[in-house]
C-alpha positions in Angstrom: 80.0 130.7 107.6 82.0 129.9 104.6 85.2 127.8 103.0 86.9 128.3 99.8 85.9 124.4 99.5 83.5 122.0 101.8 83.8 118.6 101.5 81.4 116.2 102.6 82.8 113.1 104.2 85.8 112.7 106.4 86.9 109.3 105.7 90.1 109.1 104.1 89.7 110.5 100.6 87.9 113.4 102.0 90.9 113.8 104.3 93.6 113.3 102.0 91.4 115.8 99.4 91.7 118.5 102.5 95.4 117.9 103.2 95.9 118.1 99.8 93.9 121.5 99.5 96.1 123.0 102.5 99.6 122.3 101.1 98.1 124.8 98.4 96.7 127.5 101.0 93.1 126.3 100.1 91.1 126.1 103.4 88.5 123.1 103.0 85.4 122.6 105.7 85.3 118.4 105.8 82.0 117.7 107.4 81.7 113.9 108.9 78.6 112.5 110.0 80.6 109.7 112.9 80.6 112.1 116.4 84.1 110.9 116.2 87.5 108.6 114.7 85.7 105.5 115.2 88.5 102.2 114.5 86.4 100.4 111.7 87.2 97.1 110.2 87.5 98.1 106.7 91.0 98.5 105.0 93.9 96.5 106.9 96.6 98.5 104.8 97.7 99.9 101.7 97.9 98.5 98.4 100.2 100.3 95.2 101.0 103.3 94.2 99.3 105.0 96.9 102.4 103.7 99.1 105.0 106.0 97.1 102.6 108.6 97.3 102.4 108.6 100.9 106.4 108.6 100.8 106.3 111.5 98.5 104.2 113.6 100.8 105.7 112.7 104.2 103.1 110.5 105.4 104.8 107.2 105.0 107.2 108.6 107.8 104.3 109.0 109.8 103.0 106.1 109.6 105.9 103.4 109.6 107.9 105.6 112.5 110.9 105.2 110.2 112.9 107.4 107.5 113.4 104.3 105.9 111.7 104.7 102.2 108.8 102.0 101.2 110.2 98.6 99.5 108.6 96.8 96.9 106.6 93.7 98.3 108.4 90.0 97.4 105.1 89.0 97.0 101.3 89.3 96.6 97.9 87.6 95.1 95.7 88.0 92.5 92.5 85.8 92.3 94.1 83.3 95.1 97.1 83.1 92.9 100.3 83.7 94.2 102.5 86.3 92.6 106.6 85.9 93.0 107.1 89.9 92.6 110.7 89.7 93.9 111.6 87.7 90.7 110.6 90.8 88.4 113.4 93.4 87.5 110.9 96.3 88.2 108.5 95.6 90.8 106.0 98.4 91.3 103.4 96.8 94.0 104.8 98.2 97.4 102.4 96.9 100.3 102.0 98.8 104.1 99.5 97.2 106.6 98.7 99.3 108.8 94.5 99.6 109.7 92.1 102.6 107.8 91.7 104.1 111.1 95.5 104.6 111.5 95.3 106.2 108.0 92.7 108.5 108.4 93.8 109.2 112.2 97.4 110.8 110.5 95.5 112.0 107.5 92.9 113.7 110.0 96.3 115.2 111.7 98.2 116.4 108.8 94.9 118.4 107.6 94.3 120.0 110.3 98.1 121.3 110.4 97.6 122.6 107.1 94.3 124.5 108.1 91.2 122.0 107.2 88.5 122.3 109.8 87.2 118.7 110.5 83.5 119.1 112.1 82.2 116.0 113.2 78.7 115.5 113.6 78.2 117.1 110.5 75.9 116.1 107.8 75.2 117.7 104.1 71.5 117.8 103.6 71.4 120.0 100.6 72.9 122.2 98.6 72.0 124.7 95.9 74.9 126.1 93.6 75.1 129.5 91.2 77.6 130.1 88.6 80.4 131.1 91.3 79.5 129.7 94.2 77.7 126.4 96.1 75.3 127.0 99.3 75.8 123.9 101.5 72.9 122.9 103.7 74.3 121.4 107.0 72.7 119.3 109.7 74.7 119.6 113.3 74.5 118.4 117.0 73.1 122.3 117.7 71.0 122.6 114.8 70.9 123.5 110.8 73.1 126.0 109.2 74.1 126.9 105.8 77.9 127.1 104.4 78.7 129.4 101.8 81.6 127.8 99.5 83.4 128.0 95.9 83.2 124.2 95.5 81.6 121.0 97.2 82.9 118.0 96.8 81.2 115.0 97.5 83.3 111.9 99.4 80.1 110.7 101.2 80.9 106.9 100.3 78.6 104.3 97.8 75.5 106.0 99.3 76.9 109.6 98.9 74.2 112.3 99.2 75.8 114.5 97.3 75.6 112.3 94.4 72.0 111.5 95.0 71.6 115.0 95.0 72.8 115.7 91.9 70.5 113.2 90.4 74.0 111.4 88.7 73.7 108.0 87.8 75.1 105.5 89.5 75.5 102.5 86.6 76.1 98.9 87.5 75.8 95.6 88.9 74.5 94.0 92.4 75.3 90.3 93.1 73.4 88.6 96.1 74.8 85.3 95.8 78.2 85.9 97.8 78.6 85.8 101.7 81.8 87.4 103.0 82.6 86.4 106.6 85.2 88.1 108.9 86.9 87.9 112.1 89.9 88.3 114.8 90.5 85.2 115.9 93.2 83.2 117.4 94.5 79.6 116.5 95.8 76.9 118.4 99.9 77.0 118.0 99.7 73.3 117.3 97.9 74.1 113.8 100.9 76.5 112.7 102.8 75.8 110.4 106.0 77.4 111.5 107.4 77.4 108.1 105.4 79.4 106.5 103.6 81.2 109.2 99.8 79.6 107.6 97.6 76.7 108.8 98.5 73.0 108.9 95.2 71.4 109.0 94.7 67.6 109.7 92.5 66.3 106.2 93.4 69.6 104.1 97.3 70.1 104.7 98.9 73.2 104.6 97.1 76.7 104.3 99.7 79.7 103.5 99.1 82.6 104.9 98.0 85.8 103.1 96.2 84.5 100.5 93.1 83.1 98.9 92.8 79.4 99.2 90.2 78.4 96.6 88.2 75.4 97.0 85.4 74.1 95.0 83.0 75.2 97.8 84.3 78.8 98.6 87.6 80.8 99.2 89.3 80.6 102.8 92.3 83.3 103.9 94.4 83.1 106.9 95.7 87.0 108.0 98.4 86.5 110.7 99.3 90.0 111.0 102.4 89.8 113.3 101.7 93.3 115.7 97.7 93.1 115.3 94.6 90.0 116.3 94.8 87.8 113.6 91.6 87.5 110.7 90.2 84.5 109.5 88.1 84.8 106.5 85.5 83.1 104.2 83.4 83.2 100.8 80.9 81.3 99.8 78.4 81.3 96.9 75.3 80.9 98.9 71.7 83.6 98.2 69.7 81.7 101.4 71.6 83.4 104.1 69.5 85.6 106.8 71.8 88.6 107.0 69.2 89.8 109.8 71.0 88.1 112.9 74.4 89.2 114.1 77.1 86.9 113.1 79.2 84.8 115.6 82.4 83.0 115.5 80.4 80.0 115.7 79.3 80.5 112.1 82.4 81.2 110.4 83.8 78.1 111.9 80.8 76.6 110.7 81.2 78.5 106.8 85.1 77.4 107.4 84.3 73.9 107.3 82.2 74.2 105.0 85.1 75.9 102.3 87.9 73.5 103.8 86.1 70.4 104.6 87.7 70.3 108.0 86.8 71.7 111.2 89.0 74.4 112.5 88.8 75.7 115.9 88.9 79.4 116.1 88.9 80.9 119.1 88.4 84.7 120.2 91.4 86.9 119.4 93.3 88.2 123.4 91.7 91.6 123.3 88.8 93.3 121.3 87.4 92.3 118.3 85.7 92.5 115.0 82.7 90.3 113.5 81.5 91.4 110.1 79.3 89.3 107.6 78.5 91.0 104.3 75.8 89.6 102.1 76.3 90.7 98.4 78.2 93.5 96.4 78.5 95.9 94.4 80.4 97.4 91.1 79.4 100.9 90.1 81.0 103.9 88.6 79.3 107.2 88.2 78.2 108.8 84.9 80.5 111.4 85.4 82.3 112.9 88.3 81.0 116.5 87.8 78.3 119.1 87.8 79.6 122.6 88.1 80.7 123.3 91.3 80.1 120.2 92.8 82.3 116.8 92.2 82.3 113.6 93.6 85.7 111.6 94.7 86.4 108.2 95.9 83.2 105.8 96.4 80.9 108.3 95.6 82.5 108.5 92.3 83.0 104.0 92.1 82.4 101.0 94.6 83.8 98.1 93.6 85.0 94.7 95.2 87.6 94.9 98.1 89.6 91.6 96.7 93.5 93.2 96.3 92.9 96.1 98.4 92.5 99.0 95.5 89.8 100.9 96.9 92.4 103.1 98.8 94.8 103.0 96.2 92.3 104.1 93.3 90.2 106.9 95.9 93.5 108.5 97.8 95.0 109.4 94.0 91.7 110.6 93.2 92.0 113.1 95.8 95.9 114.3 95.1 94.4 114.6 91.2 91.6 116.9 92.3 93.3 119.0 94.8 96.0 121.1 92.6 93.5 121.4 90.4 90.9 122.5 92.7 93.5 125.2 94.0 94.2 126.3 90.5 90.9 127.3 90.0 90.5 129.0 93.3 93.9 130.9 92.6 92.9 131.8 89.2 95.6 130.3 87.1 93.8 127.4 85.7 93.9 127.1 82.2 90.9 126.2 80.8 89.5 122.7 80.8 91.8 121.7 83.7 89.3 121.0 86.5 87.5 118.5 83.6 90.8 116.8 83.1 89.7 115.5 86.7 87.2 112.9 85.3 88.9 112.4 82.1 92.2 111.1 83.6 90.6 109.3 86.5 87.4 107.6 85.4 89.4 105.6 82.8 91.7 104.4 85.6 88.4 103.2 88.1 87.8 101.7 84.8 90.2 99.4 85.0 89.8 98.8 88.7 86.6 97.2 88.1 88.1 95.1 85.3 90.9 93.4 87.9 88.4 93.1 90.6 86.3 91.5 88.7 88.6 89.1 87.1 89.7 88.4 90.3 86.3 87.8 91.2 85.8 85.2 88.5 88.9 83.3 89.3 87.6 82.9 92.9 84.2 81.5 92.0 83.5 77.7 92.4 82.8 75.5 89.7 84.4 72.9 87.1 84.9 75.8 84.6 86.4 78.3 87.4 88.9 75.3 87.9 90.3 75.0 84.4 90.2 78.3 83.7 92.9 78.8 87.2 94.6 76.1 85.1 95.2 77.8 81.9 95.7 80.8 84.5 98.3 79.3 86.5 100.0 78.8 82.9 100.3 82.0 82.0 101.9 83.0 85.1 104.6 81.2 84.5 105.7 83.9 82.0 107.5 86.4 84.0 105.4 89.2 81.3 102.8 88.3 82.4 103.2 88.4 86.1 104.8 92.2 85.2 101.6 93.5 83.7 99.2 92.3 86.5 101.8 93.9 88.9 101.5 96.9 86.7 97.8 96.9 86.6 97.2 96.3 90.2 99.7 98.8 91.1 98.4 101.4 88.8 102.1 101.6 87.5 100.4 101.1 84.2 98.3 104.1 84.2 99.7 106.8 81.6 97.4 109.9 81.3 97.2 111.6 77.5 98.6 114.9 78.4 99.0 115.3 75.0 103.1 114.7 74.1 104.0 111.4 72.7 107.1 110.8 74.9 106.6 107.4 76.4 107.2 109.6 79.8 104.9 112.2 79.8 101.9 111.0 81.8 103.3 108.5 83.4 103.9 108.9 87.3 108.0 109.8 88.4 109.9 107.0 89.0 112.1 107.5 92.1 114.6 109.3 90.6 118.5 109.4 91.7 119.2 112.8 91.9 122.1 115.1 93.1 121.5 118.3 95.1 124.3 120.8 96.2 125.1 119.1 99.3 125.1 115.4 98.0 122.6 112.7 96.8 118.9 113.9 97.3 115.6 111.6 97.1 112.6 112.7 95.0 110.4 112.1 97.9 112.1 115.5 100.0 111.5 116.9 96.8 107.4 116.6 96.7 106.1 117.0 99.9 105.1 120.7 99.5 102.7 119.6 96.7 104.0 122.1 94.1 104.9 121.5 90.4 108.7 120.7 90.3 110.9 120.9 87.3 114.1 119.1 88.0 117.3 119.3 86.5 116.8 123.1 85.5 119.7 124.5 83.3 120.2 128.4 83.0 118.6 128.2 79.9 115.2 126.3 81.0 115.2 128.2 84.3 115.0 131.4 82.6 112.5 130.0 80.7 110.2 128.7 83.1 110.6 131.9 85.3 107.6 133.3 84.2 105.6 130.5 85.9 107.9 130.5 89.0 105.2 131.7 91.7 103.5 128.2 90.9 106.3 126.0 89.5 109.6 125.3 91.7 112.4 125.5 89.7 114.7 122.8 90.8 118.9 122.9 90.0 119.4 119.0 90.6 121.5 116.2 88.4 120.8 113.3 87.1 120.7 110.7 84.8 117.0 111.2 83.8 116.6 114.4 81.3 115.1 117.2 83.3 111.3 117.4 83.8 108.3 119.1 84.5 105.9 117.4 87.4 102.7 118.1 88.2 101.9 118.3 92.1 100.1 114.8 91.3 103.8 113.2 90.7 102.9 112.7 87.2 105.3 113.6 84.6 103.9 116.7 82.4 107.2 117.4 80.4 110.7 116.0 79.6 113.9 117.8 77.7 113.0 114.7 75.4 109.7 115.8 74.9 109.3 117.4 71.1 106.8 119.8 72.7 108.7 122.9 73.9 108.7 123.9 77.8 106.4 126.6 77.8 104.1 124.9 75.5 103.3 122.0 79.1 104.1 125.4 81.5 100.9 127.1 80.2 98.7 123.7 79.2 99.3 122.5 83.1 99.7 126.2 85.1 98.4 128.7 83.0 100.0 131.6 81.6 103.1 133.0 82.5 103.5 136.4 85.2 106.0 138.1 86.2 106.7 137.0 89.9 106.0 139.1 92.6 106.3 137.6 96.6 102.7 139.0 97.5 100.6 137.2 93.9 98.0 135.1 95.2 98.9 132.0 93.4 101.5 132.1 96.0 100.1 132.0 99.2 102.9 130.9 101.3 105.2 132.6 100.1 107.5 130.4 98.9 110.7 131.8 97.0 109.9 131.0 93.2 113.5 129.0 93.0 115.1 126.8 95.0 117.9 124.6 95.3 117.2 122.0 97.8 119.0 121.7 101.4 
């Protein structure tokens, strides 16, 4: 049995990877321990960039139900702090709740359209790799089996196998000292604060909702989530609990009173459920993301704090950023070095995730210095700048990859760009969800000289106020008519050399025409 790429672990970065793999008539093998989509309490939604990117590839319609395009959020936290986003002249954090399970259920769907093969109950063991190829070992309800493949990648969570495997380092810190306490509850309508939509607790006063309420004895959030069972949640700083026994309501009313100083009476939510109580954490990152054929993606590659909601933001581009170039190399027009550009664009931005996380962390944490450094803190936010670069940074809108050209633009992700098509105004999101290099706004005179690359590069006749330029399938911006680097100098450093199109090359397996004006 063989794939042109097996990937181990069918959560949502292993999904997304596969989907991604698909668009570029790649056919991926995802193998996922869980029998089945199990709904798991983990991520209640998406956080940044990631948002824009599931508009960009037709997902965000999928999950919203809606052709209506994702809108900045007005606001959001960082380390309990409030941040008024709608007061900023470019707000980049966009926001979607919607559960993991949802996510992974569409992205499950849209890779299986595209040709992945999702085999659950399946479990890498081992694996040995040669130059050219990677031998997968494979546990299954009906016994071993091997699985021939040109590549493995490796998003089998913090515990991955396939890193372990490998024998890659896995660098870091463990802290023992926090509890994290979780539930669906529900709350008696006399302690809503209609207002606001928090708490209003007798002794402690109002509680908005949404956010981290810091006291000097732990951090308490209220999650009223208006179509889903409500969460309560607590930290506290506290290495004596027994995380032996299954945890109760009882006790995060009891861990609740201790944060607040009040009691609050939490009830069980109208239907089903979750409890979870996590003891600890960790922040890693891998030494590197890859040994030959093998590479590792999303928490195999970093774990990190949950506080913000990154992990999905930071793992999901992961995966768009590894499948062109994946597909490059399995088409043969990579240029050199691009499958290593992999860990040397995306390891610096994991990077900073642990930096935010951390800090956020640190703001959290009891104590009389904790307190006047949220003082000083709370200062500094009063500076509109200020509140701009943690929206940047949290968003990943900072993030600006050296590809090389100093214009300010190259590297960065597309804005949504106003463009004009034949037939009237045209969004850049109907533009990207094929997953193929674009460059818009082509002239005569740059279409002609990008048609040597046009069985990979979709030459694009739109206006617009922007100068034209060259994306990668990634969304990030790998040229401009700004740029002091010519055309064809990005054409061959991103897809290779040039060839004369023919409908039948490889490097085009659908067969899309190698120009189009969109319609």
């Amino acid at each position: 049995m063989s794939a042109h790429v097996v990937i181990a672990g069918g959560g949502p970065n292993g999904l997304m990877l596969a989907a991604e793999l698909g668009l570029a008539g790649v056919r991926a093998a995802v193998l996922e321990r869980e029998p089945e989509l199990v709904p798991r309490n983990r991520a209640n939604g998406l956080v940044g960039q990631v948002v824009r990117l599931f508009d960009r590839r037709g997902l965000h319609r999928r999950l919203t139900g809606t052709a209506e395009p994702p809108r900045p959020a007005p606001t959001f936290v960082f380390g309990g702090f409030p941040l008024p986003l709608a007061e900023l002249e470019d707000n980049p954090l966009h926001v979607l709740g919607v559960p993991q399970h949802r996510v992974e259920q569409v992205l499950e769907e849209r890779a299986v359209e595209l040709g992945a093969e999702i085999r659950r109950g399946h479990e890498l063991t081992g694996f040995t790799q040669t130059d050219d190829a990677v031998i997968a070992q494979v546990s299954s309800p009906t016994g071993d089996y091997q699985l021939d493949t040109r590549f493995l990648v490796g998003a089998d969570g913090g515990r991955s196998t396939t890193r372990k495997l490998l024998g890659i380092g896995f660098p870091g810190v463990s802290r023992t000292d926090v509890v994290s306490r979780l539930a669906h509850v529900s709350v008696p309508r006399e302690l809503l604060d209609e207002r606001t939509g928090g708490l209003d607790l007798p002794g402690t006063g109002r509680i908005p909702p949404f956010v981290h309420h810091r006291t000097e004895r732990g951090v308490f959030a209220f999650v009223p989530f208006p179509d889903r069972p409500w969460i309560v949640s607590t930290m506290e700083w506290d290495p004596s609990v027994d995380d032996r026994s299954p945890m109760t309501l009882e006790e995060l009313r009891a861990s609740a009173h201790r944060v607040l100083g009040t009691d609050v009476p939490l009830q069980p939510p109208a239907g089903d459920g979750h409890l979870r109580r996590l003891v600890g954490g960790n922040t890693r990152l891998a030494e590197r993301y890859r040994d030959g054929r093998v590479l590792l993606l999303g928490d195999s590659a970093h774990v990190h704090s949950a506080i913000g909601g990154p992990g999905l933001n930071l793992g999901l581009q992961d995966a768009v950023n590894l499948g062109w170039k994946l597909a490059a190399e399995l088409h043969g027009w990579a240029p050199p070095g691009l499958l290593d550009s992999y860990e040397s664009e995306r390891r610096p931005v994991a990077e900073r995730v642990v930096m935010h996380t951390q800090a956020q962390s640190a703001l959290l944490s009891p104590g009389p210095e904790t307190t006047a450094l949220r003082e000083l803190f709370g200062e500094l936010l009063q500076n509109p700048h200020n509140v701009q670069h943690i929206a940047n940074t949290m968003s990943g809108a900072d993030i600006r990859y050296d590809l090389g050209d100093p214009h300010p633009l190259v590297g960065r992700w597309a804005p949504d760009l106003h463009l004009e098509g034949p037939t009237g105004p045209v969004r850049l999101a109907d533009l990207t969800t094929t997953g193929r290099p674009l460059l818009l706004g082509a002239t005569d005179a740059l279409a002609e000289a990008a048609s040597g690359w046009s069985d990979r590069v979709d030459i694009i006749r739109t206006r617009s106020e922007a100068p034209a330029m060259l994306l990668r399938p990634d969304g990030h911006i790998a040229w401009t008519a700004d740029s002091p680097n010519p055309l064809h100098e990005a054409l061959t450093t991103w897809f290779g050399p040039h060839r004369h199109p023919h409908p039948t090359t490889t490097s085009n397996p659908r067969n899309r025409p190698p120009q189009r004006n969109f319609h």
